[in-house]
Backbone as a printed PyTorch tensor [residue, N CA C, xyz], in Angstrom:
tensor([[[  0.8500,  -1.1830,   0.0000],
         [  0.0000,   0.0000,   0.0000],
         [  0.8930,   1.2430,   0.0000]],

        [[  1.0180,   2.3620,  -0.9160],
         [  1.5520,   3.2890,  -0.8320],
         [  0.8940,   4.3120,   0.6300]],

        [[  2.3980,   5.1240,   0.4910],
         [  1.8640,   6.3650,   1.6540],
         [  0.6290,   6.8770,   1.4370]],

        [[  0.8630,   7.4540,  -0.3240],
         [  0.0010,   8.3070,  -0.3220],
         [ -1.6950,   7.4980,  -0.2210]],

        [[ -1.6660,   6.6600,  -1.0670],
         [ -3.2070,   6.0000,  -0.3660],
         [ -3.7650,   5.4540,   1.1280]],

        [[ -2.6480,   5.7370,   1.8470],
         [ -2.7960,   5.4780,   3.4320],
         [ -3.5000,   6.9460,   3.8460]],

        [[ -2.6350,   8.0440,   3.6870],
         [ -3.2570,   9.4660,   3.8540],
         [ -4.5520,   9.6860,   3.4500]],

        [[ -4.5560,   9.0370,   2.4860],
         [ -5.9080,   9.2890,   1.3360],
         [ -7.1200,   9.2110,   2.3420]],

        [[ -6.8130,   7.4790,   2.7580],
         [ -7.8020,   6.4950,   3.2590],
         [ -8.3410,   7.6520,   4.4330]],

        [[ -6.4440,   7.4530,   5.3960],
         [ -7.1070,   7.9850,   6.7010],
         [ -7.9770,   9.5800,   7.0070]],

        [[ -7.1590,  10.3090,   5.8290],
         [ -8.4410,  11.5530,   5.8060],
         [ -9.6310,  11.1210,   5.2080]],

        [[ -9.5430,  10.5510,   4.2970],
         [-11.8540,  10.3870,   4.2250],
         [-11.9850,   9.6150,   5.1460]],

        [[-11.4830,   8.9560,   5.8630],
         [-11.9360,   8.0480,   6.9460],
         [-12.3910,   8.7550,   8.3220]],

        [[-11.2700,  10.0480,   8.6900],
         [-11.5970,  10.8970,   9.4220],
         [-12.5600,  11.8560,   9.3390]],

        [[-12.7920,  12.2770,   7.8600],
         [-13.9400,  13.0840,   7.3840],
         [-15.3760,  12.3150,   7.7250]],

        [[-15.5940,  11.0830,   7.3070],
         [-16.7150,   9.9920,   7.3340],
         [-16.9470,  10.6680,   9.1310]],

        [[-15.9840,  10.0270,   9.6090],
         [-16.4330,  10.2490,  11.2610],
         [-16.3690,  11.3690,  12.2480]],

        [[-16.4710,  12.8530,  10.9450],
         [-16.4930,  13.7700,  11.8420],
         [-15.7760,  14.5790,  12.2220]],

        [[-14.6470,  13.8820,  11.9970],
         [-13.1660,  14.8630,  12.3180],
         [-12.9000,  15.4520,  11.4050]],

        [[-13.5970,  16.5750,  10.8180],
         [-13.6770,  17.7250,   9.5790],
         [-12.2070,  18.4660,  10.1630]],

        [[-12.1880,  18.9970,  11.3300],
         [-11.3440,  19.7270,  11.2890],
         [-10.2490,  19.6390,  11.6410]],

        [[ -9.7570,  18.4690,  12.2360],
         [ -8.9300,  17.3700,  13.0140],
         [ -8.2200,  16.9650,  11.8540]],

        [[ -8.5620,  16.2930,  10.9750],
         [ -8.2610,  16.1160,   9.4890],
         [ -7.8190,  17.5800,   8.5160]],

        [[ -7.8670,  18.5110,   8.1850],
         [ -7.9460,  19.4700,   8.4070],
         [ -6.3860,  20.2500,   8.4350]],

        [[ -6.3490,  19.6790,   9.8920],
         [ -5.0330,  20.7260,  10.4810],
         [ -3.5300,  19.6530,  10.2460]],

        [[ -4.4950,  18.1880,  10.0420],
         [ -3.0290,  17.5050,  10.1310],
         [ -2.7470,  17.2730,   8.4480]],

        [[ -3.5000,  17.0520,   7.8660],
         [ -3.2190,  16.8370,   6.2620],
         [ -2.9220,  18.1150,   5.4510]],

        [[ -3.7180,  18.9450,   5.5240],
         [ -3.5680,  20.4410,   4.5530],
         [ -2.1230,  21.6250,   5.1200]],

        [[ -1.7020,  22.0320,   4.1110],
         [ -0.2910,  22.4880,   3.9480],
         [ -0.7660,  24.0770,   4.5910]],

        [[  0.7740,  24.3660,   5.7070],
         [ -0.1260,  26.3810,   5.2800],
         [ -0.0520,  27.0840,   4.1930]],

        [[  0.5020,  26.5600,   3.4310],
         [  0.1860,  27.3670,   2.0980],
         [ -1.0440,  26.6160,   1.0150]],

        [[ -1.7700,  25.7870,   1.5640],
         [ -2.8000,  25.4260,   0.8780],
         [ -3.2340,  26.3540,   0.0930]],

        [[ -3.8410,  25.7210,  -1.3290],
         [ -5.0170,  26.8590,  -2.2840],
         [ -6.5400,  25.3740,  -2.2930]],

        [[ -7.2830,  26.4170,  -2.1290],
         [ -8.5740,  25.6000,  -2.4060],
         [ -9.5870,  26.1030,  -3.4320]],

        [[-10.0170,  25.7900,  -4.2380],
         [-11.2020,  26.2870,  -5.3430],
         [-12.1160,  25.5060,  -5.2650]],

        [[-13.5180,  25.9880,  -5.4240],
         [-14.7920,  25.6160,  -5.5920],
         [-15.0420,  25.9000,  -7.1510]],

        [[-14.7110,  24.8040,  -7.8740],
         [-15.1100,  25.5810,  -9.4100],
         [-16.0030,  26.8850,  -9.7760]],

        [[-15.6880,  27.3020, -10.4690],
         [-16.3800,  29.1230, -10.4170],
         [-16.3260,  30.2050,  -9.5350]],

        [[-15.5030,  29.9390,  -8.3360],
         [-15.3270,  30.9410,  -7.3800],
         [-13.6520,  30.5550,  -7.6340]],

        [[-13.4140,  32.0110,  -6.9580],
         [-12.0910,  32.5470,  -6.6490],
         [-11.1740,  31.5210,  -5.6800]],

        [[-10.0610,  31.4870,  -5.9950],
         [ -9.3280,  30.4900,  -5.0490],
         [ -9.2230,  31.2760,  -3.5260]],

        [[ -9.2530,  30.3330,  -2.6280],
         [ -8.7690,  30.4710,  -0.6830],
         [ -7.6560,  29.6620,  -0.9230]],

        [[ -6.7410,  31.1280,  -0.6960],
         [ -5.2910,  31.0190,  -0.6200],
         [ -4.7020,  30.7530,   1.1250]],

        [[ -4.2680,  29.6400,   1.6690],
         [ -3.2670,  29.8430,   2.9050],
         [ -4.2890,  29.3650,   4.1090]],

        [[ -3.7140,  28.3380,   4.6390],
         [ -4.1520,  27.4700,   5.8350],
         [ -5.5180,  28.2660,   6.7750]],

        [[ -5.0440,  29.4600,   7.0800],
         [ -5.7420,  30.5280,   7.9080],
         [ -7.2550,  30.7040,   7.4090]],

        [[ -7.0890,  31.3820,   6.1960],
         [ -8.0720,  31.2670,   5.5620],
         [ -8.9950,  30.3630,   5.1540]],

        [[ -9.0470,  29.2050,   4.4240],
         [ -9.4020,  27.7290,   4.6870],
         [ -9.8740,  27.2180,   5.9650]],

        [[ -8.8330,  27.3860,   7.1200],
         [ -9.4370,  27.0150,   8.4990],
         [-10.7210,  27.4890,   8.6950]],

        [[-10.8050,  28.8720,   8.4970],
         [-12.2820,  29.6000,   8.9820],
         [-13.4280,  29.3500,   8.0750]],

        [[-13.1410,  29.3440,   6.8170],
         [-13.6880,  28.1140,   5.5870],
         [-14.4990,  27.0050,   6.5400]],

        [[-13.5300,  26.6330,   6.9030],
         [-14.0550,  24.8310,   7.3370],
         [-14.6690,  25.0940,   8.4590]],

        [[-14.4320,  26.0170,   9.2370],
         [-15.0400,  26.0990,  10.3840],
         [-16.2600,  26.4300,  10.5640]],

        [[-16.3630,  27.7280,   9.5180],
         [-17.9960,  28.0490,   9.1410],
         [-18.5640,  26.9020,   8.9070]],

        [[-18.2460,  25.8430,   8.0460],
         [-18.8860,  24.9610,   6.9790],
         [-19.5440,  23.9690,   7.9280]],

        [[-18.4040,  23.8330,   9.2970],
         [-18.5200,  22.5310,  10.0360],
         [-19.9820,  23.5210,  11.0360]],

        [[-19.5780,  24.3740,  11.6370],
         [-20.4410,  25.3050,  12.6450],
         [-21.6090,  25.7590,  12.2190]],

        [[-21.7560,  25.8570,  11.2550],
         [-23.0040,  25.8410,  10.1420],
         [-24.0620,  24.5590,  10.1860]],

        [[-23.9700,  23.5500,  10.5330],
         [-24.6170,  21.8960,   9.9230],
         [-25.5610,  22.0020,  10.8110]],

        [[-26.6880,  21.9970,  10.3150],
         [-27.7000,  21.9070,  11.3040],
         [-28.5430,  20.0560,  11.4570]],

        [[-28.3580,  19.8100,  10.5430],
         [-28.3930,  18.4020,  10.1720],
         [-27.2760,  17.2740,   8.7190]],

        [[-26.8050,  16.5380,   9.7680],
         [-25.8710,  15.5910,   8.5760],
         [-26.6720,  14.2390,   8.8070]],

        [[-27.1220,  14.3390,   7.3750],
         [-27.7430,  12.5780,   6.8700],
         [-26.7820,  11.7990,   6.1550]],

        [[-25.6500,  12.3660,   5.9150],
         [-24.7640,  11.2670,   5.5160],
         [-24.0740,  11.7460,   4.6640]],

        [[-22.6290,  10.9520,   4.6310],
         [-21.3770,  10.7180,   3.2230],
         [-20.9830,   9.7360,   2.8990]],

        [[-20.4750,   9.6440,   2.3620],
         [-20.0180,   8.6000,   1.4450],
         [-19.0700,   8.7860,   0.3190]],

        [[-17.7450,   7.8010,   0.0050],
         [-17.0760,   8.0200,  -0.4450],
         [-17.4800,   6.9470,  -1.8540]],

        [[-17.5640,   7.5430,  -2.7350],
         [-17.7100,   6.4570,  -3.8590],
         [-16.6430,   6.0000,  -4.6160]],

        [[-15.7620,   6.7190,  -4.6400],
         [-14.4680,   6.2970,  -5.8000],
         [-13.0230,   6.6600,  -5.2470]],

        [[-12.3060,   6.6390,  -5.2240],
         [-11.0380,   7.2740,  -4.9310],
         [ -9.9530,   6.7630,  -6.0050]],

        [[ -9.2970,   7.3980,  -6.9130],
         [ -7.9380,   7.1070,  -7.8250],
         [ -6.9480,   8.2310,  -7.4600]],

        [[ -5.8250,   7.3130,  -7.8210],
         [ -4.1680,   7.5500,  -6.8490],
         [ -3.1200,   7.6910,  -8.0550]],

        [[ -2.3440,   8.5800,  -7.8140],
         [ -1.4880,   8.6090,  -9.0200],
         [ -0.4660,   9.4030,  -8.2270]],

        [[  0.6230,   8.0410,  -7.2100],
         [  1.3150,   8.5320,  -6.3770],
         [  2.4600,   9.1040,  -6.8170]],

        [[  3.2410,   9.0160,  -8.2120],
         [  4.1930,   9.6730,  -9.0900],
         [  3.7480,  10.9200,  -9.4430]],

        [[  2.5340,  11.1390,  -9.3680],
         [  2.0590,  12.8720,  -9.7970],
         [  1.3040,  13.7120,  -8.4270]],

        [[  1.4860,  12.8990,  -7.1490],
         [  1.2080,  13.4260,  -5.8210],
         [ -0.2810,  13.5210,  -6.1730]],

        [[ -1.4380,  12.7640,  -6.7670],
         [ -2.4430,  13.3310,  -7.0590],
         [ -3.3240,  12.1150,  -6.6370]],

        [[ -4.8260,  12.6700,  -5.9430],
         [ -5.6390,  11.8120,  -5.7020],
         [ -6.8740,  12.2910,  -6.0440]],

        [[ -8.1030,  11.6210,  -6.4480],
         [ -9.2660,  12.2130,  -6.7760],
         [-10.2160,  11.2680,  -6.0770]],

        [[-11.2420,  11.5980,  -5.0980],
         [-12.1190,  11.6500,  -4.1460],
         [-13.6150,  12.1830,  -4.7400]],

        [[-14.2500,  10.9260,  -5.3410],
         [-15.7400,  11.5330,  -5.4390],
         [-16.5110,  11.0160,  -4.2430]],

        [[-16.9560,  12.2100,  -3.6750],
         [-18.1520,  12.0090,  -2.6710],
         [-19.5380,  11.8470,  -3.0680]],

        [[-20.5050,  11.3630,  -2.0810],
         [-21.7380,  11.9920,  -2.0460],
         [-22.3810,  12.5490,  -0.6180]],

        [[-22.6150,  13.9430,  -0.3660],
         [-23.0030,  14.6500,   0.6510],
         [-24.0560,  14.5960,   0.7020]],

        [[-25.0000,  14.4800,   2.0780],
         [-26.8850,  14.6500,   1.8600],
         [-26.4320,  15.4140,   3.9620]],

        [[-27.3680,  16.4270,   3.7510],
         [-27.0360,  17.5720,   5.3910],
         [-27.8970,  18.7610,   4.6120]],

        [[-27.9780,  19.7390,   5.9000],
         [-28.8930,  20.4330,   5.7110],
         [-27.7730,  21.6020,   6.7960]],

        [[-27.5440,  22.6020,   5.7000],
         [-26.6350,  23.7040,   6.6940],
         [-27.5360,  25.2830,   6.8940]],

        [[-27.0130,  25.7510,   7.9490],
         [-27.9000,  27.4410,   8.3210],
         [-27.6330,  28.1140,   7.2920]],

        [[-26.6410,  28.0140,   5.7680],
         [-26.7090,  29.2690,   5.1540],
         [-26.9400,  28.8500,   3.7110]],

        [[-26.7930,  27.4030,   3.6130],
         [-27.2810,  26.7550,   2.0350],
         [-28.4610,  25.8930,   2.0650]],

        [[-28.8370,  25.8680,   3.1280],
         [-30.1340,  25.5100,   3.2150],
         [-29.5950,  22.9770,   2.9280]],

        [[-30.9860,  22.6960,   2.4750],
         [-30.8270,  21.7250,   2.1400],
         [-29.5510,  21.0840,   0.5900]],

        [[-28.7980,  20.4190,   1.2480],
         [-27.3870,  19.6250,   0.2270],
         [-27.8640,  18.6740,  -0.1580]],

        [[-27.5530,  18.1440,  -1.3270],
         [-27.2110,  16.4030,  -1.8210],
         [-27.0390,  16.4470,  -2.8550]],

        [[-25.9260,  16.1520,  -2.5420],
         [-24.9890,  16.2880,  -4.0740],
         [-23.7880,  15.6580,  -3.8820]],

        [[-23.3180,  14.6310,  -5.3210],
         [-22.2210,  14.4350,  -5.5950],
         [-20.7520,  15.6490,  -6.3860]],

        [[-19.9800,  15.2200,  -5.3830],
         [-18.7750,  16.0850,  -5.7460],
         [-17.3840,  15.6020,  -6.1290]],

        [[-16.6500,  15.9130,  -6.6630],
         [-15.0750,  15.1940,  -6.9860],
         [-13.9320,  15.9880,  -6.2170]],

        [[-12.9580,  15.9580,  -5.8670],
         [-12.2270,  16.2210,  -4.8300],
         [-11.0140,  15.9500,  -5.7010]],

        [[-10.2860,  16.9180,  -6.5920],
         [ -8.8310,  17.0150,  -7.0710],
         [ -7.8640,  17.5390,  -5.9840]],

        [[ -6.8780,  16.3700,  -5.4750],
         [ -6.2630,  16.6090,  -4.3990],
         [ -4.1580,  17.0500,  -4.9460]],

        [[ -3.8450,  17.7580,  -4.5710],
         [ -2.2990,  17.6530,  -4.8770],
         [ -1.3200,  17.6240,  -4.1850]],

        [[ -1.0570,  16.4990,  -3.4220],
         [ -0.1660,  16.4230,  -2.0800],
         [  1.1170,  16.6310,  -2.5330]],

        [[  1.6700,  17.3150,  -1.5550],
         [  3.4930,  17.4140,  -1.3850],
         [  4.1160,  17.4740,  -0.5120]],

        [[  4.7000,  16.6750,   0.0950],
         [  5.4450,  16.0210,   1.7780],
         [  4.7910,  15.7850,   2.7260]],

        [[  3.5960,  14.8240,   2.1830],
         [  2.7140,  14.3100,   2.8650],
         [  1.1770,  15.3040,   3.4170]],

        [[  1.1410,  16.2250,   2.3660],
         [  0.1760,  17.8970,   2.6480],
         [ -0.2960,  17.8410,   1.1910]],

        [[ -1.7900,  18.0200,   1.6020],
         [ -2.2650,  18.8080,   0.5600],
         [ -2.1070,  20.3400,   0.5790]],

        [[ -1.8740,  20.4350,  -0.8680],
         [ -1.0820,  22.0160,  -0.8140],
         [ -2.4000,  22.9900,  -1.9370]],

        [[ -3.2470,  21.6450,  -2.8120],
         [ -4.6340,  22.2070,  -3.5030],
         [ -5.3520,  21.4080,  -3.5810]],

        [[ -6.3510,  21.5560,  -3.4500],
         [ -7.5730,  20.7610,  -3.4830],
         [ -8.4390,  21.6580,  -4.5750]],

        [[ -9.0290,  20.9510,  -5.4040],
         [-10.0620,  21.3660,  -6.4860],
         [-11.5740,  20.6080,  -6.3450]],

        [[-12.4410,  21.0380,  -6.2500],
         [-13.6340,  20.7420,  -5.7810],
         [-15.0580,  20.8540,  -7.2830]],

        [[-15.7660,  20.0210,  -7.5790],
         [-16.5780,  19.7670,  -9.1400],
         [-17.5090,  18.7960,  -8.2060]],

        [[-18.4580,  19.8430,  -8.2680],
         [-20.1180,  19.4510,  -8.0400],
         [-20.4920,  18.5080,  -9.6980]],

        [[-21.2350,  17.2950,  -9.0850],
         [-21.2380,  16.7530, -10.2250],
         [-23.1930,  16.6470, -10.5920]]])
């Protein structure tokens, strides 16, 4: 089993159970970039943190995730993560939706994550 699909595992594994932000602080780089296709990139750990924090502090109800796919391409530091989300948050109202998760690790950190509502 490579590193990088161990990391992979253990962050959606930690995500599945909650540890949004726990996962979070130990996998993502401080110079992380994150994009939501069509919005502007969140440049730098700081920023992102409060990202996630809203996102997590926000949930007024979680009915579930699920990881459907995951592919590894440990020579190009790259992993791709399709989810499916179903929750109900205070500022988007009702979710469910599948998403893809373009990940780009470097010394064991994701340094970008790319995000495609599917």
């Amino acid at each position: 089993m490579s590193d990088l699909k161990e990391k992979v595992e253990d962050l959606n594994n930690r995500i599945l159970n909650g540890d949004i932000l726990g996962a979070f602080e130990d996998y993502y780089a401080e110079n992380v970039v994150m994009i939501d296709a069509g919005q502007p990139p969140r440049e730098g750990k700081d920023i992102n943190r409060t990202y996630e924090e809203a996102f997590v502090n926000g949930l007024s109800e979680f009915r579930g995730a699920e990881v459907k796919a995951v592919a590894i391409d440990e020579d190009k530091g790259k992993a791709l993560v399709e989810w499916h989300f179903d929750f109900t948050h205070n500022d988007y109202g009702v979710q469910k939706y599948d998403q893809v998760a373009v990940q780009t690790w470097k010394d064991g950190q994701i340094v970008e994550e790319r995000f495609y509502k599917l």
